[in-house]
C-alpha positions as a Python dict, from the first residue, in 0.01 Angstrom:
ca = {
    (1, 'X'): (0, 0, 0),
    (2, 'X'): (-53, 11, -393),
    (3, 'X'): (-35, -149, -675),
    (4, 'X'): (-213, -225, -990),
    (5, 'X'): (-263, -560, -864),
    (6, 'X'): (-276, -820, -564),
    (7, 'X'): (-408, -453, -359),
    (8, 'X'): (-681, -592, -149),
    (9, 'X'): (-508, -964, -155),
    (10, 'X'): (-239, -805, 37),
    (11, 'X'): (-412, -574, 243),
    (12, 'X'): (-653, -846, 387),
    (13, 'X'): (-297, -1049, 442),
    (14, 'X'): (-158, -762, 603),
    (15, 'X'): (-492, -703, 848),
    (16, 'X'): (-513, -1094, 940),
    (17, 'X'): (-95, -1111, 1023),
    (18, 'X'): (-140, -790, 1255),
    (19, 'X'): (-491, -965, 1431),
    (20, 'X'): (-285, -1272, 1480),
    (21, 'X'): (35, -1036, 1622),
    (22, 'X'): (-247, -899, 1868),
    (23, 'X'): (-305, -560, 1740),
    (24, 'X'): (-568, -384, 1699),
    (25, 'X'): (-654, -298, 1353),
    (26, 'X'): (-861, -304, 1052),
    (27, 'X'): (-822, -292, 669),
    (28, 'X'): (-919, 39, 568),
    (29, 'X'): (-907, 288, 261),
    (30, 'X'): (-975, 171, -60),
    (31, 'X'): (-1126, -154, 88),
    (32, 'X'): (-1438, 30, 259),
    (33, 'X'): (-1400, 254, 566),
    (34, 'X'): (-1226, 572, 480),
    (35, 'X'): (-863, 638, 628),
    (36, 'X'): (-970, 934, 775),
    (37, 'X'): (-1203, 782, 981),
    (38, 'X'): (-1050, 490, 1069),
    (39, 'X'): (-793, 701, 1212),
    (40, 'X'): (-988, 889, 1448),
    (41, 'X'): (-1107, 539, 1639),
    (42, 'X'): (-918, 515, 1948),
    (43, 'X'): (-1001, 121, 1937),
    (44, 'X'): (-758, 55, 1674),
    (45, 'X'): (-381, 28, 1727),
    (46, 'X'): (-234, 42, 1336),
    (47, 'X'): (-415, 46, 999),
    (48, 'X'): (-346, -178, 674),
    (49, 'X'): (-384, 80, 438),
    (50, 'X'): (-508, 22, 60),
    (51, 'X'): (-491, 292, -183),
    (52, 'X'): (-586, 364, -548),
    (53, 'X'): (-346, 597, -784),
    (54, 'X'): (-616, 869, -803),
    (55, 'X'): (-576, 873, -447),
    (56, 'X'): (-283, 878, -437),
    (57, 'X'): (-320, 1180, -722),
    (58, 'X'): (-452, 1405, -473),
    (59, 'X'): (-268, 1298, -159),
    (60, 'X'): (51, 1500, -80),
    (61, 'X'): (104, 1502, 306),
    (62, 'X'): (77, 1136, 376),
    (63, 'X'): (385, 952, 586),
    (64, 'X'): (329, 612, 588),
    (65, 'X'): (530, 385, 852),
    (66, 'X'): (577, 132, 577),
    (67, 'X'): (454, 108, 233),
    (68, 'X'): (437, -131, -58),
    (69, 'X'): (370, -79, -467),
    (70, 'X'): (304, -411, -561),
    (71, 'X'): (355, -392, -958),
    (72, 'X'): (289, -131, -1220),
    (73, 'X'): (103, -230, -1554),
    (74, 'X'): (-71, -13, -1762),
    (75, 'X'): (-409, 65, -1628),
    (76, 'X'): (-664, 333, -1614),
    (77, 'X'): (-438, 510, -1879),
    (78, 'X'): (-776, 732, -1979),
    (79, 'X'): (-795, 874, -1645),
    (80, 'X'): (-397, 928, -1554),
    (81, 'X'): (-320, 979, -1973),
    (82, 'X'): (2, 747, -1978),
    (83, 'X'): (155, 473, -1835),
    (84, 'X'): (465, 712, -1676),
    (85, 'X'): (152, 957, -1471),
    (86, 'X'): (18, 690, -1362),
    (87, 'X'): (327, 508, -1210),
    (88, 'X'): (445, 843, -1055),
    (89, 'X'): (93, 866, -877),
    (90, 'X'): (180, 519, -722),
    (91, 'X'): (487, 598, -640),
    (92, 'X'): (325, 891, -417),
    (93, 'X'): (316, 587, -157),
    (94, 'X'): (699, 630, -88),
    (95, 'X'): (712, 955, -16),
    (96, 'X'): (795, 1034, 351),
    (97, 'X'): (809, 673, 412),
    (98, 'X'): (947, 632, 804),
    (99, 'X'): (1078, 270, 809),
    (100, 'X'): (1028, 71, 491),
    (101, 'X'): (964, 91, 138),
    (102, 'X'): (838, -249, 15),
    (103, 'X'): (926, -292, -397),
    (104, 'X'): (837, -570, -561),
    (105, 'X'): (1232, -701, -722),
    (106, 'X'): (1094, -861, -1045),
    (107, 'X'): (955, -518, -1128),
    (108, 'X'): (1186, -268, -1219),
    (109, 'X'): (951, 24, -1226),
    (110, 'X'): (851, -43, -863),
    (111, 'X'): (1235, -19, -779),
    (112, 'X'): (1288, 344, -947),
    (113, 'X'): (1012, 465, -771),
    (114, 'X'): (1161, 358, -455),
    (115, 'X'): (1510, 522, -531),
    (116, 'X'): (1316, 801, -652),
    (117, 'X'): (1125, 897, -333),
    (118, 'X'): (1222, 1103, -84),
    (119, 'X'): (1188, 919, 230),
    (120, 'X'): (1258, 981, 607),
    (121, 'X'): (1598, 947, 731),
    (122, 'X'): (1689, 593, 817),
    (123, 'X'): (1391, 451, 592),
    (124, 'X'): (1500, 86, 409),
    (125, 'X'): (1422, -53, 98),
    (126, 'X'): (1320, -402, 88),
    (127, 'X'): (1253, -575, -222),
    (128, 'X'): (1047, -926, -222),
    (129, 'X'): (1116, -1186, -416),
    (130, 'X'): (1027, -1555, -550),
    (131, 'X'): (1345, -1666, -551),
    (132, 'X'): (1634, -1669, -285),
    (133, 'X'): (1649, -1344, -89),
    (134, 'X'): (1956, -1150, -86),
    (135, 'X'): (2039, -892, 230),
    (136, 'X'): (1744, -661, 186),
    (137, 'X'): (1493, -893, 72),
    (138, 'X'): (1191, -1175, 144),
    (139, 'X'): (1152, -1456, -38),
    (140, 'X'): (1136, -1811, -74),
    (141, 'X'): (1440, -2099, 3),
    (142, 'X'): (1195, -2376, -159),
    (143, 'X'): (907, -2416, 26),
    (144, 'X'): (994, -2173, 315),
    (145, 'X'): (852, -1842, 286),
    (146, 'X'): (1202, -1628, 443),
    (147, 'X'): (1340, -1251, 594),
    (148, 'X'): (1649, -1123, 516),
    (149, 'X'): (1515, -797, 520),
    (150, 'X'): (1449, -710, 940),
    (151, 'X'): (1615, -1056, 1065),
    (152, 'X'): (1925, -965, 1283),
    (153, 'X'): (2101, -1148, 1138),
    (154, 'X'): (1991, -1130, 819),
    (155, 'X'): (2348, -1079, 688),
    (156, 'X'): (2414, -1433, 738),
    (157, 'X'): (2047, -1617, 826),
    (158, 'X'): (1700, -1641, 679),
    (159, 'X'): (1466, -1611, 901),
    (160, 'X'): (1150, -1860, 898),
    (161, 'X'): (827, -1697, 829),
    (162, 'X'): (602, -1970, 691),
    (163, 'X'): (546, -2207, 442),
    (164, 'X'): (392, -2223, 93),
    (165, 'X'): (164, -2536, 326),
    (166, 'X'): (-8, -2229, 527),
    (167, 'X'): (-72, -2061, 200),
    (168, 'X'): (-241, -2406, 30),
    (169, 'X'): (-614, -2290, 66),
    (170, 'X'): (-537, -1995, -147),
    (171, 'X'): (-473, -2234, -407),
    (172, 'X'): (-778, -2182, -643),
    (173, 'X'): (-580, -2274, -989),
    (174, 'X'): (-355, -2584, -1106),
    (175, 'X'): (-27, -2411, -1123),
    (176, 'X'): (313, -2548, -1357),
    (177, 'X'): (514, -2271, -1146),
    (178, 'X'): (783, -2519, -1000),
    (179, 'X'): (876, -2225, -711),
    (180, 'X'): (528, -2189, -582),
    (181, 'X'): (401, -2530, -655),
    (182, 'X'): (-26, -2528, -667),
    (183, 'X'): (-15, -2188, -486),
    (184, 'X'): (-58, -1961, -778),
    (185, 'X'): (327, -1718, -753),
    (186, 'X'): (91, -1373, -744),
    (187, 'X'): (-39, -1507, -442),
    (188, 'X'): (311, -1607, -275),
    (189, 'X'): (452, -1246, -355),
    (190, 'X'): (111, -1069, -207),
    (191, 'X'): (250, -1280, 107),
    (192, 'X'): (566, -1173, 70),
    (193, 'X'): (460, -826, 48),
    (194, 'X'): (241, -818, 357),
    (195, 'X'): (483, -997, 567),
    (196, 'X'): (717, -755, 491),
    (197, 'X'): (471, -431, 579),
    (198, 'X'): (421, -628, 890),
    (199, 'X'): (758, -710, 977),
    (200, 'X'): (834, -355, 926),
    (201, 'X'): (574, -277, 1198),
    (202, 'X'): (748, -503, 1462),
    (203, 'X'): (532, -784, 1470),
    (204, 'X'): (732, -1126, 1549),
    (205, 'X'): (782, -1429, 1279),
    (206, 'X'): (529, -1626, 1395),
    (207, 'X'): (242, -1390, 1334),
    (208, 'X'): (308, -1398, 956),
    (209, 'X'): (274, -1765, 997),
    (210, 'X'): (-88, -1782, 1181),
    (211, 'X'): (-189, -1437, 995),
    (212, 'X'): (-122, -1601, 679),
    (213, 'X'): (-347, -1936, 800),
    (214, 'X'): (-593, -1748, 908),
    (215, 'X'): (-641, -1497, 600),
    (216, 'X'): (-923, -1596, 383),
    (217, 'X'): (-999, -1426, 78),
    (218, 'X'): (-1228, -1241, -92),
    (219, 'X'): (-1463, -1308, -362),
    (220, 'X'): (-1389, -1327, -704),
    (221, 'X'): (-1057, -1384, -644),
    (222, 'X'): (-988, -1749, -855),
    (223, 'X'): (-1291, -1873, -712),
    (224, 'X'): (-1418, -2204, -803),
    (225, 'X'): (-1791, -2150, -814),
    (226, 'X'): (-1931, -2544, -998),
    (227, 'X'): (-1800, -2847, -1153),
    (228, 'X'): (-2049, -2993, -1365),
    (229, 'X'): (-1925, -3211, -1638),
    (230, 'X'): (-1597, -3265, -1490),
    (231, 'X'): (-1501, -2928, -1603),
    (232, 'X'): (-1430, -2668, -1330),
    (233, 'X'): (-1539, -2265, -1314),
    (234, 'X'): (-1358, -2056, -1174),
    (235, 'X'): (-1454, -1682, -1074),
    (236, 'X'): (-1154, -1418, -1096),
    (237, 'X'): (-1390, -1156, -1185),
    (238, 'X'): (-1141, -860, -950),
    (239, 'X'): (-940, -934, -1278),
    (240, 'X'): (-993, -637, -1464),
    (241, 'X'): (-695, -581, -1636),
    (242, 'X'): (-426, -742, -1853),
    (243, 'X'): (-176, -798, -1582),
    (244, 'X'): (-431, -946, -1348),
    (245, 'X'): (-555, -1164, -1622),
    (246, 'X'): (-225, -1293, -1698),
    (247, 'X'): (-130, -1372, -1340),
    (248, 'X'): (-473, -1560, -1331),
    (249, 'X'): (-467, -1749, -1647),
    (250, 'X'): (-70, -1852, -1543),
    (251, 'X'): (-231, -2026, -1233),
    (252, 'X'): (-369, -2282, -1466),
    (253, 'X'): (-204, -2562, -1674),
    (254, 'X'): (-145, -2547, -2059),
    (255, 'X'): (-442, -2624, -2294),
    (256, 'X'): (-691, -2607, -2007),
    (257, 'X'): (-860, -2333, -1979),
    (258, 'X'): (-1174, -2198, -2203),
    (259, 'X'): (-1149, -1795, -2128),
    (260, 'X'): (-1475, -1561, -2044),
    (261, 'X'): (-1271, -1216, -2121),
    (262, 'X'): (-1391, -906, -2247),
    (263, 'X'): (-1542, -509, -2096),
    (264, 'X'): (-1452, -171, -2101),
    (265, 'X'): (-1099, -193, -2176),
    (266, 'X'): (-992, 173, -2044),
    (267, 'X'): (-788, 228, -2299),
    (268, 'X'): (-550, -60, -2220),
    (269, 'X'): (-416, -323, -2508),
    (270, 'X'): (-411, -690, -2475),
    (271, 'X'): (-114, -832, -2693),
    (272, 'X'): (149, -884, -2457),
    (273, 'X'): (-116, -1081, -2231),
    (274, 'X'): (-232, -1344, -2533),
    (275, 'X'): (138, -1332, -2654),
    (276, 'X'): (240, -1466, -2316),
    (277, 'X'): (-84, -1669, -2192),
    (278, 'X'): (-149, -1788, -2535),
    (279, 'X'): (-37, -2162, -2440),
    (280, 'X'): (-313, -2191, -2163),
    (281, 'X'): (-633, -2145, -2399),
    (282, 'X'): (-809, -2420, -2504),
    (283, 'X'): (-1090, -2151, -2665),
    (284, 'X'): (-1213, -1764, -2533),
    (285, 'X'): (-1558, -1653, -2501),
    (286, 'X'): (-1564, -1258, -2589),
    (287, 'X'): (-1839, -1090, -2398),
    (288, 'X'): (-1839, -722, -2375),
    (289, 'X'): (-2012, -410, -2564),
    (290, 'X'): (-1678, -393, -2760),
    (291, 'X'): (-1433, -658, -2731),
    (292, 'X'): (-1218, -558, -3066),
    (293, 'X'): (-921, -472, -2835),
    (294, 'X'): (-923, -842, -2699),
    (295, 'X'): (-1046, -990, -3053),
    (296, 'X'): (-784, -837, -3200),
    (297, 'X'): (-478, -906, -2998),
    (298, 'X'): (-621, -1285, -3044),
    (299, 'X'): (-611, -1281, -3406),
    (300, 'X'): (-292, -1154, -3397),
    (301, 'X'): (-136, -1356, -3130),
    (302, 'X'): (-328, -1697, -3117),
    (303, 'X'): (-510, -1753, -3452),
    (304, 'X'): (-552, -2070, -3383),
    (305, 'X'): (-740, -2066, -3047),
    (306, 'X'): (-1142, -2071, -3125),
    (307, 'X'): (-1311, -1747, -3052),
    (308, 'X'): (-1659, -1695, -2944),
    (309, 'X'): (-1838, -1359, -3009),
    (310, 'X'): (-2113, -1286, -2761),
    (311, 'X'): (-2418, -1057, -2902),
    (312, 'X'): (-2373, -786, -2658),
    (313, 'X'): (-2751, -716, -2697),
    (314, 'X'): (-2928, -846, -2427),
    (315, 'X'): (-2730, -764, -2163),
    (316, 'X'): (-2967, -964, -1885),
    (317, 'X'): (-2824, -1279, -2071),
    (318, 'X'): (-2536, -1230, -2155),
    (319, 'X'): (-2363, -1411, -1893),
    (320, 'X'): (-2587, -1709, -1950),
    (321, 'X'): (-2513, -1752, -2302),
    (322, 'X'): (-2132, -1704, -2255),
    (323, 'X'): (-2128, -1962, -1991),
    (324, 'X'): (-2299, -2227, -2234),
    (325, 'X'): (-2051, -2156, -2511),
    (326, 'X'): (-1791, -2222, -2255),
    (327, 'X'): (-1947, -2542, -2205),
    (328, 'X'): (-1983, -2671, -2495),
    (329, 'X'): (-1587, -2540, -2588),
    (330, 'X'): (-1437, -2744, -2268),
    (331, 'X'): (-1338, -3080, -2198),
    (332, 'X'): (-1352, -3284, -1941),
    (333, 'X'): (-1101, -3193, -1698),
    (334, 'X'): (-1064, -2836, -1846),
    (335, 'X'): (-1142, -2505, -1659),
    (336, 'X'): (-1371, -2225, -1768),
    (337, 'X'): (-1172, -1903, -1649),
    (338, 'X'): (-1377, -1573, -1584),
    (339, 'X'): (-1093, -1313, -1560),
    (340, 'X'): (-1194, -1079, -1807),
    (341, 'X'): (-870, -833, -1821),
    (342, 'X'): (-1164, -547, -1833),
    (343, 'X'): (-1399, -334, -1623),
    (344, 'X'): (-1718, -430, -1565),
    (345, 'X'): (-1894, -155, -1629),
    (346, 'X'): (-2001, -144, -1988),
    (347, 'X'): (-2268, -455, -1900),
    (348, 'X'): (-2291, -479, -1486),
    (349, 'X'): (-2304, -260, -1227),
    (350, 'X'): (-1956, -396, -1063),
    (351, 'X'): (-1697, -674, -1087),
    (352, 'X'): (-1871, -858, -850),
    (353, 'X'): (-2235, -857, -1017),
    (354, 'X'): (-2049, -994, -1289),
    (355, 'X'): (-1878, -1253, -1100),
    (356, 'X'): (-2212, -1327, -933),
    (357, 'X'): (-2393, -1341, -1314),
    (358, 'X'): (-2112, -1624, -1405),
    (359, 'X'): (-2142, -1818, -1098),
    (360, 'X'): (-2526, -1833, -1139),
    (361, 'X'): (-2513, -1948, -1467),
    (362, 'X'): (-2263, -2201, -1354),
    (363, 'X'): (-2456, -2319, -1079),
    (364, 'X'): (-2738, -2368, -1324),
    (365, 'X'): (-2501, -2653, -1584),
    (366, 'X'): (-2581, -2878, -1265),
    (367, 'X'): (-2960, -2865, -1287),
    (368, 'X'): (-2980, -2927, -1658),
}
């Protein structure tokens, strides 16, 4: 599976609904152990699969049973050199697909690239949704997580897979979406998504249900880290680009959330993300060796949301000083959001020494 976001979400899903169906497997790939050698262990019965579009670049012989591309939003465009390489190197998942091709149906680009690939005789397309599912699709009939993708009688019945209930400790924001309730919609689709893979493998209905239960995240993934003040922060640090940040900051209610943003921006832009997520700021903290590209889109975008410019200087502070300028921004009640819509690299070794920098600092409000 690929995607530009919701990868490791749904690969973790996908690993925890197969333990639960009994089989033997293990989240592999882009996630840690290589596929290669997870596919030489005669221990493990099927592998959840995560892969990255470069590679996917240089792969040209795989034949997965089932695969998934999650979404498609402009990304690592210096590496791939436009949006339209970069989606045909995720759509390199579909090819020689031998059951299912998993598309996400609110994502049009995801859809070509299915009806694009060539597949394996007999393969299926099946989209997932956060609305009703038609024939072809999971989704959601209110609170019910549903098939009508593998069900037999999908032509005419939904088939019960869960509940938004056994997704509620993946909750992590304060969400307005009134079809996902407080379970943040990116993580109901990742669901979606995995169930599908899994379904596609043969695992039964009920495995969905316990593998989704049982699936616990990892960090720096909407994290709540302190609460000091009666304000709440939150650690999304895995969000490293505009579509991640987006789908983070809509988790969260309007005029609530004080923003740590800011990195190496790869080359992406960040006005349709304040255009859209402009209504959930309350103020932004900038941190970052350059954070023009997010200043910028501000200005142009939200004018009227206070901006805080972090002296990129002393970068063994940095986080420190952006976390107190959060502080003092928020009110009680508010949230100060790390999901910085950029790479870490430009100031910290990794997304998670950065998330691990903010949550320190954090921490620290409580001792003062």
């Amino acid at each position: 599976m690929t995607g530009t976001n919701g990868k490791t979400t749904t690969v973790g899903m996908l690993a925890s609904i197969l333990t639960a169906a009994g089989r033997r497997t293990l989240a592999v790939g882009n996630v840690g152990t290589p596929v290669v050698e997870a596919a030489t262990d005669p221990d493990l019965d099927v592998l959840a699969v995560e892969l990255s579009s470069f590679q996917l670049h240089f792969t040209h012989s795989m034949s997965a049973q089932a695969a998934a591309v999650l979404n498609v939003a402009a990304d690592h465009l210096d590496w791939h050199g436009s949006l339209e390489a970069y989606a045909a190197d995720k759509g390199r998942a579909f090819e020689r697909t031998q059951v299912a091709c998993v598309y996400n149906s609110a994502d049009p680009v995801t859809e070509r690239l299915v009806r694009d690939a060539d597949v394996v005789d007999g393969a299926v397309a099946v989209g997932f949704t956060l609305g009703m599912p038609s024939v072809g699709q999971v989704g959601l009939v209110e609170d019910v997580l549903v098939d009508r993708g593998f069900a037999t009688l999908r032509h005419t019945h939904a088939a019960e897979l869960g509940t938004l209930a056994d997704l509620a400790h993946l909750g992590g924001g304060e969400a307005s979406d009134p079809r996902t309730g407080a379970v943040p919609s990116h993580v109901v689709a990742d669901a979606l998504a995995a169930a599908a893979l899994a379904l596609a493998h043969g695992v039964e209905p009920a495995a969905v249900r316990d593998g989704l239960r049982a699936y616990t995240p990892g960090a720096h993934r909407i994290e709540t880290v302190a609460v000091a003040g009666d304000v709440r922060y939150v650690d999304d640090s895995k969000a490293t680009n505009a579509h991640a940040a987006a789908a983070s900051l809509g988790a969260f209610a309007p005029d609530s959330v004080v923003w740590v943003a800011g990195g190496l921006a790869k080359g992406a832009t960040f006005d349709d993300l304040v255009r859209t997520r402009r209504d959930r700021l309350r103020a932004v903290v900038l941190i970052g060796a350059d954070p023009e590209p997010l200043e910028g889109a501000l200005g142009r975008h939200a004018p009227e949301i206070p901006v805080v410019r972090i002296d990129p200087g002393d970068t063994g502070t940095v986080m420190t000083r952006a976390v107190d300028q959060a502080r003092r921004l928020a009110r009680p009640g508010d949230t100060v959001l790390l999901a910085p819509a950029c790479a870490s690299m430009d100031q910290f070794a990794s997304y998670a020494e950065r998330g691990d920098a903010f949550a320190a600092a954090a921490r620290a409000l409580g001792d003062r």
